[in-house]
C-alpha positions as CSV (number, residue, x, y, z in Angstrom):
1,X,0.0,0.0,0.0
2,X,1.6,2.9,-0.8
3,X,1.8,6.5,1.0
4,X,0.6,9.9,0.5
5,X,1.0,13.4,1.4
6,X,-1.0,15.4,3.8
7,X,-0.5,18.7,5.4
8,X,-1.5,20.0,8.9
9,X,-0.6,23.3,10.2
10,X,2.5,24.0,8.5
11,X,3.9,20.4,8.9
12,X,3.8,18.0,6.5
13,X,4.0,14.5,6.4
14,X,3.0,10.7,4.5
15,X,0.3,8.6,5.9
16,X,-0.9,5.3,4.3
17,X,-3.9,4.8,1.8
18,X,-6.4,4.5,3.5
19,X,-9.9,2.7,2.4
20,X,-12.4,5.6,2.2
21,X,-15.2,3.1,1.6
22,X,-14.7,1.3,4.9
23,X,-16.9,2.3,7.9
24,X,-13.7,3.6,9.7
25,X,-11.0,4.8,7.2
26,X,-8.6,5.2,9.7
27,X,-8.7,1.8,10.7
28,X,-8.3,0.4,7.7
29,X,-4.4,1.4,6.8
30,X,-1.3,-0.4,8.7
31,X,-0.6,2.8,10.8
32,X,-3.3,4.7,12.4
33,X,-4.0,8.6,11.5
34,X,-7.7,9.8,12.2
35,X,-7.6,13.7,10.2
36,X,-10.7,14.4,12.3
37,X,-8.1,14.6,15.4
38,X,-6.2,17.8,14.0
39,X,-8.4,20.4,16.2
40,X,-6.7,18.6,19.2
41,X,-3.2,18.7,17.9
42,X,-4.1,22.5,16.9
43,X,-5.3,23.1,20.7
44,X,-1.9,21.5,21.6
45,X,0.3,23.5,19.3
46,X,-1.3,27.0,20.2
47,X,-0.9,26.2,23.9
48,X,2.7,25.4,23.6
49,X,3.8,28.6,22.5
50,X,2.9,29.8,25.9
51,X,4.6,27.1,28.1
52,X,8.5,26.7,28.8
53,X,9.0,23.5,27.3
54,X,12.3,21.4,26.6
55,X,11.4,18.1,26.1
56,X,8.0,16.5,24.8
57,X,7.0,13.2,24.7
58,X,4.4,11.5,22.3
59,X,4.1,8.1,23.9
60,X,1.8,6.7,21.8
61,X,2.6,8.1,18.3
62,X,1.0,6.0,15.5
63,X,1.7,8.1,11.9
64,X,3.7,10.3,14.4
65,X,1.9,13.8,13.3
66,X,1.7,15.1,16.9
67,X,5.1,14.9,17.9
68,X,6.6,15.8,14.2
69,X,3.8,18.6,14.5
70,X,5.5,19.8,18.2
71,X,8.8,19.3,16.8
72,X,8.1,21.7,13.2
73,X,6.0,24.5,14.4
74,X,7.2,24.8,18.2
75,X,10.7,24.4,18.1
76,X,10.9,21.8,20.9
77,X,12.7,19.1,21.2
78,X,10.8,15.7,21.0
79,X,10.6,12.0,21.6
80,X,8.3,10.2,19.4
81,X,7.4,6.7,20.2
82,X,5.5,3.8,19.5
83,X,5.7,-0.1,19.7
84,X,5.1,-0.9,15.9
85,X,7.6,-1.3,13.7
86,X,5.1,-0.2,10.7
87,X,4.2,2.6,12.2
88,X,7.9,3.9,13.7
89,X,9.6,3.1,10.0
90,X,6.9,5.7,8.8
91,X,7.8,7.9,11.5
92,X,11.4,8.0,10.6
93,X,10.5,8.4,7.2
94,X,8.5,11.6,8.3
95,X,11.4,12.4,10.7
96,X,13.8,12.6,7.9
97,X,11.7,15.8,6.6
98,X,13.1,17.8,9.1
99,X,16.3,17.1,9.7
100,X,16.7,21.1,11.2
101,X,14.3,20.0,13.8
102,X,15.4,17.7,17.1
103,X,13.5,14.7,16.5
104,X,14.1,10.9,18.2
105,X,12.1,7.9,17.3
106,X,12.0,5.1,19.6
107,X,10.1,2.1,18.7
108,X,9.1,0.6,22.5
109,X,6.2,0.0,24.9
110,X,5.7,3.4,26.3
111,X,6.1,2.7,29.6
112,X,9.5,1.3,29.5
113,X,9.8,4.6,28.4
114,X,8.3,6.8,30.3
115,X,10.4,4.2,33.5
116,X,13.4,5.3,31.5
117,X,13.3,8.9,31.6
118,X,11.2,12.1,32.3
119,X,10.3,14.8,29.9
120,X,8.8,18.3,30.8
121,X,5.4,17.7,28.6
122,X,4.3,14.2,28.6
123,X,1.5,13.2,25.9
124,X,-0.8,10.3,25.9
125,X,-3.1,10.2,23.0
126,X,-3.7,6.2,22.7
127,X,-6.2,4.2,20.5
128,X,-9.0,4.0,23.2
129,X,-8.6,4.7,26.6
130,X,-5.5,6.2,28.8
131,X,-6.0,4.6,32.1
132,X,-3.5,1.7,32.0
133,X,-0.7,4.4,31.2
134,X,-1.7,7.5,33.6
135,X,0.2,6.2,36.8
136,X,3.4,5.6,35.5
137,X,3.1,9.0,33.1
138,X,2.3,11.1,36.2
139,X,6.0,9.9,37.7
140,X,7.8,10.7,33.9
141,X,5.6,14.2,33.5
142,X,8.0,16.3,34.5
143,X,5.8,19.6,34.4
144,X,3.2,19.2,31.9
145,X,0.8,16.1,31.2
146,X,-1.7,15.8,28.4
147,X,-4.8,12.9,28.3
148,X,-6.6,12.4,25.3
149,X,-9.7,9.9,25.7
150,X,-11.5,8.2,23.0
151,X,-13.5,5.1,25.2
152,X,-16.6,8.1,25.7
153,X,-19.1,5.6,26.5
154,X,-17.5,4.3,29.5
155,X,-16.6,7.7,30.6
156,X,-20.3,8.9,29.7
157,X,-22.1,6.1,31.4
158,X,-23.0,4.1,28.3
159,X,-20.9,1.0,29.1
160,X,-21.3,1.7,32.8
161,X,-19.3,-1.3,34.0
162,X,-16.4,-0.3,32.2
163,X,-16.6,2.8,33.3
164,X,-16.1,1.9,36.7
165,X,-13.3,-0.8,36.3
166,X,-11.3,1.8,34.2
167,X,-11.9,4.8,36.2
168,X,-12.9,3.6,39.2
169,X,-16.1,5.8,39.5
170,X,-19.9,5.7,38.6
171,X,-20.6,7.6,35.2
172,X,-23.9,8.4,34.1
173,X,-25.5,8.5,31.1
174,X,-27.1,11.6,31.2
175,X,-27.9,14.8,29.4
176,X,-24.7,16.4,30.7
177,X,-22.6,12.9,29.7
178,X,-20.2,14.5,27.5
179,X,-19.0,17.1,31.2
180,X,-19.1,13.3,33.3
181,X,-16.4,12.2,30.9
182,X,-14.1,15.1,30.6
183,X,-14.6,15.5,35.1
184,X,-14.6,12.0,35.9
185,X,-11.1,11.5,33.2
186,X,-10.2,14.9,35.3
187,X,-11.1,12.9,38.9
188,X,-8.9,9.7,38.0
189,X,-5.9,11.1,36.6
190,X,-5.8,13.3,39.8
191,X,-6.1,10.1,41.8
192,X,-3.6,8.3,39.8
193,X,-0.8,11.7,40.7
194,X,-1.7,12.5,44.1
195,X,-0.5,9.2,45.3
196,X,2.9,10.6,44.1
197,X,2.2,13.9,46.3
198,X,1.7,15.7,43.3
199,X,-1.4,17.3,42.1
200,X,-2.7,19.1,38.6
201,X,-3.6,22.3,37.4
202,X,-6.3,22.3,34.2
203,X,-5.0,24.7,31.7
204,X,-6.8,23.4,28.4
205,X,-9.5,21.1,28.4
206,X,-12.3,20.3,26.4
207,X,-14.7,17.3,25.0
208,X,-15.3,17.0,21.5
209,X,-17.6,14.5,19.4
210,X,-15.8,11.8,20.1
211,X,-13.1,12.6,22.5
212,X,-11.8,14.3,25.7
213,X,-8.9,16.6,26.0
214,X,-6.7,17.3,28.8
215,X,-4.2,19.9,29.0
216,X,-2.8,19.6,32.9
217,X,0.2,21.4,34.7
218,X,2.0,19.3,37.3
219,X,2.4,20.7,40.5
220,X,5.1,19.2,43.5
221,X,5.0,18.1,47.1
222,X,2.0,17.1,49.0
223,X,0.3,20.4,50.1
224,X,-0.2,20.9,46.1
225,X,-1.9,17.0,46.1
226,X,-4.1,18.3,48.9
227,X,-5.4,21.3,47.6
228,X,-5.9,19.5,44.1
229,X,-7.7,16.9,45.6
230,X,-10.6,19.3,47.2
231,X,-11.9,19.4,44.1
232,X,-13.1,15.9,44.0
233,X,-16.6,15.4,44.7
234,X,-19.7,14.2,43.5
235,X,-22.7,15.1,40.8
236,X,-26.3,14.1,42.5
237,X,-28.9,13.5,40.1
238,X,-32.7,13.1,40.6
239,X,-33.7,10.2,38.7
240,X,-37.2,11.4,38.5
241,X,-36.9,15.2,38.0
242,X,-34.3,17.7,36.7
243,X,-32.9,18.7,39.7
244,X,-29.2,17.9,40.5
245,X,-26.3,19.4,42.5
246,X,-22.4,19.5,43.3
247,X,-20.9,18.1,46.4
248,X,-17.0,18.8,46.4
249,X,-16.0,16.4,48.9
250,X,-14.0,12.8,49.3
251,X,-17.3,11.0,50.7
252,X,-20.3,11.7,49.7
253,X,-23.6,12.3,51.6
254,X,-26.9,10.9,51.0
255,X,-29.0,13.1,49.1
256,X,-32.9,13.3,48.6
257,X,-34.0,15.3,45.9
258,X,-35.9,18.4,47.5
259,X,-38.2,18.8,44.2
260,X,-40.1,15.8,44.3
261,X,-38.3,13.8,47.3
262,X,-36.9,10.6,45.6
263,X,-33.6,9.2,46.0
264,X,-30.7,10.7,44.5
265,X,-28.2,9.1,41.9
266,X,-24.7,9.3,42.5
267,X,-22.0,10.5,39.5
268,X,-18.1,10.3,41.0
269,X,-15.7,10.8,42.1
270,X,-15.1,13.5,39.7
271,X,-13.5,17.1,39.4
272,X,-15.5,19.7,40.5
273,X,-13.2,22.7,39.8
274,X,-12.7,24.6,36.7
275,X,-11.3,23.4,33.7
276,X,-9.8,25.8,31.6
277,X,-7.2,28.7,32.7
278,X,-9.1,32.1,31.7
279,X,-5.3,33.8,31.1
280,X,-4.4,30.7,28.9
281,X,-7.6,31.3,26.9
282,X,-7.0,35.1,26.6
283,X,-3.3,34.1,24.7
284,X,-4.4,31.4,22.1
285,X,-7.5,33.6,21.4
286,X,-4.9,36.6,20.8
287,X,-2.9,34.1,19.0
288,X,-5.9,32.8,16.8
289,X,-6.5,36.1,15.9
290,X,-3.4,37.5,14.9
291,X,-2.7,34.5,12.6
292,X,-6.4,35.0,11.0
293,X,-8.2,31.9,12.4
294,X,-10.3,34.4,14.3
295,X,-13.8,32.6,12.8
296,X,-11.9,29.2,13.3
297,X,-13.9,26.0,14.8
298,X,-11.0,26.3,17.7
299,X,-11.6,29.9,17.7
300,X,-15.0,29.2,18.7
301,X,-14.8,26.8,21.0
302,X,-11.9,29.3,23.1
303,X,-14.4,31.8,23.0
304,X,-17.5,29.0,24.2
305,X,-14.5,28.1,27.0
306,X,-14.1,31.5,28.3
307,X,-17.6,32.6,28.7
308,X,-18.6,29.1,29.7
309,X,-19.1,28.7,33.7
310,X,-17.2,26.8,35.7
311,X,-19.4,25.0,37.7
312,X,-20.1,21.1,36.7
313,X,-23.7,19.9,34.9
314,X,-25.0,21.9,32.3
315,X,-28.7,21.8,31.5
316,X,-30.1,20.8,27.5
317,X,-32.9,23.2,27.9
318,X,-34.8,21.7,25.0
319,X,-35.1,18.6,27.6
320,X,-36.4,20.7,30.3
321,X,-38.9,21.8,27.9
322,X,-40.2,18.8,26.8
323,X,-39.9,17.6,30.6
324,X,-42.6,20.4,31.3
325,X,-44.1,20.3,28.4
326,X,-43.8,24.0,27.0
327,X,-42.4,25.5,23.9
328,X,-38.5,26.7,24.8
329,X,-37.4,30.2,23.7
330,X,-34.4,31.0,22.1
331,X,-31.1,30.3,23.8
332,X,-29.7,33.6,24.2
333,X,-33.6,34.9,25.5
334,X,-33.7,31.9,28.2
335,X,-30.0,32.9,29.3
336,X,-30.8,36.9,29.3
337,X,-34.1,36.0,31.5
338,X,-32.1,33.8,34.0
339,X,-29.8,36.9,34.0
340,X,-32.6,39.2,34.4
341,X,-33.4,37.2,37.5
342,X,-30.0,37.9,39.2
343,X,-28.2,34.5,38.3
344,X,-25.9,33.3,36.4
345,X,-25.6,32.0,32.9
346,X,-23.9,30.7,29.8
347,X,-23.8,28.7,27.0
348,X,-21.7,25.6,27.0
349,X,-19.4,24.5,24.4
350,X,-20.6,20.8,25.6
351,X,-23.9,21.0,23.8
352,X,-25.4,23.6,21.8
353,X,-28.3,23.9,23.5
354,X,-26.6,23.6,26.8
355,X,-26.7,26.1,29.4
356,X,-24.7,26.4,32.3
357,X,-26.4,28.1,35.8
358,X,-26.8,28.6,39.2
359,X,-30.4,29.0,39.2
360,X,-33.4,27.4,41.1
361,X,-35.6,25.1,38.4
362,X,-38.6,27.3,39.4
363,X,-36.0,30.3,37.9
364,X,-35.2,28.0,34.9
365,X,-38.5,27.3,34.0
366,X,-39.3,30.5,34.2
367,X,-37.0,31.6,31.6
368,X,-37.0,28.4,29.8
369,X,-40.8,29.4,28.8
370,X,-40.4,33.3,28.7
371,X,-41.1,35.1,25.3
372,X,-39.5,38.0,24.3
């Protein structure tokens, strides 16, 4: 099967035929590249140029386009690895495109590597999902650590009982799955570091159709683990009504719904905290901009992550609608009504017809049904 020639950013690189009349196209070549996945190697890129870096690591490399990416357009020096011998002769191959650029291919089971040696930004982006490899990359993160997550329906509650063996926490299948995945990913990989007196710092995260993001700084000694882990808590969901709440807090209480008095479901352990660092979004915005991708699709979601609040569980207010059985107005009207009412309000980048608030369900109906 022979190669061709794609550009990302201002990188390019070969990637084998692949079958576009196959359900999966990505599947179907000897070395795995999935072109859908460029927004997250963007989001990586354009939050690199405002992080002291030295040494990156892309454990889990495939085609090797993130790490040859990191290497071409940031200047850093990388380490791109995988374990099969297709896939790190086509990395070389790729390699040997920029010879200006410090590149080094190693063709291993990532965690001999990541036993081996530490690296300042530490990159897991495997087929599936990154639990088996987050313990021993929280020891070889030296500063950085980056989780992407593909396995959404354990992390959303879909395949429940995977969920918990792989995370060790209860998921949901809710309206709000896609926040359960990226939190509860957020909740174990803070597990996973704190046992090493280290906690995390979200700089850059984000779910997207069919995967979560995690952009995480590494913080030392076991005050830092401490005050990381006081974000860990719990989502409690009526199973009868809308109504839900946060508890940040290691155990959880029982809960009974005080809407309509049934017993609560339990989603966690799971971050509770904020995701995103507002001064990190304020640079790649001004970044975005000045290189004229100001009305990009990563653009957008920035601006969806700046405005969006931090507080977990969003609302699908077409649901609540057709849970009480009125006509919804307009997003923007039901958010300026919640406003109206003193509270706060915002879209999500989640859902599109998500809305994040602090307001009573009597206030959200309210403005769910209000006409302007």
């Amino acid at each position: 099967m022979s190669d061709r020639e794609v550009v990302e950013g201002s990188t390019r690189f070969f990637i084998p035929e692949q079958d576009e009349n196959s359900s999966f196209p990505p599947g179907s070549a000897p070395v795995f590249y999935n072109p859908r996945m460029r927004l997250n190697r963007d989001s990586t890129n354009y939050l690199l140029r405002h992080l002291d870096v030295s040494s990156y690591l892309d454990a889990m490399a495939a085609s090797g386009v993130r790490g040859l990416r990191v290497a071409h357009e940031c200047g850093i020096p990388v380490t791109i690895n995988d374990l099969s011998p297709e896939a790190t002769a086509l990395i070389r191959k790729n390699a040997a495109l920029y010879p200006e650029s410090d590149i080094t291919v190693t063709e291993d089971d990532c965690r001999a590597v990541m036993l081996r040696q530490r690296f300042d930004v530490v990159d897991l982006d495997p087929f599936g999902t990154p639990a088996p490899f987050v313990d021993i990359a929280a020891t070889s993160a030296r500063r950085y650590l980056f989780v992407t997550a593909t396995d959404t329906a354990p992390l959303c509650g879909a395949h429940l009982k995977a969920g918990i063996r792989r995370y060790g926490a209860r998921p949901m299948n809710t309206e709000y799955h896609s926040e359960v995945g990226l939190r509860l990913l957020l909740g174990f990989v803070l597990r996973e570091t704190a046992k090493y007196d280290r906690g995390i710092e979200p700089l850059f995260c984000f779910a997207r159709e069919h995967f979560v993001r995690l952009h995480l700084r590494m913080t030392g000694g076991a005050g830092r683990a401490d005050k990381a882990l006081r974000n860990i808590g719990y989502i409690h969901q009526c199973p009868a009504c809308p109504w839900r709440m946060t508890e940040t807090a290691f155990l959880p209480t029982v809960q009974e719904c005080p809407e309509c008095g049934a017993k609560m479901s339990r989603i966690g352990p799971l971050w509770t905290g904020p995701i995103n660092s507002p001064e990190i979004l304020s640079q790649i915005a001004a970044d975005l901009e000045a290189d004229g991708m100001g009305e990009s699709v990563l653009a957008r979601l920035v601006t969806l992550l700046d405005e969006e609040l931090p507080t977990p569980a969003f609302y699908n207010y077409h649901q609540l609608a057709r849970h009480w059985r009125i006509s919804p107005s307009p997003a923007d009207d039901v958010i300026a009504a919640i406003q109206d009412a003193g509270y706060q309000a915002s879209r999500t980048h989640y859902d599109g017809r998500g809305i994040k608030t602090d307001a009573p369900l009597h206030v959200l109906r309210g403005a769910v049904a209000t006409k302007r």
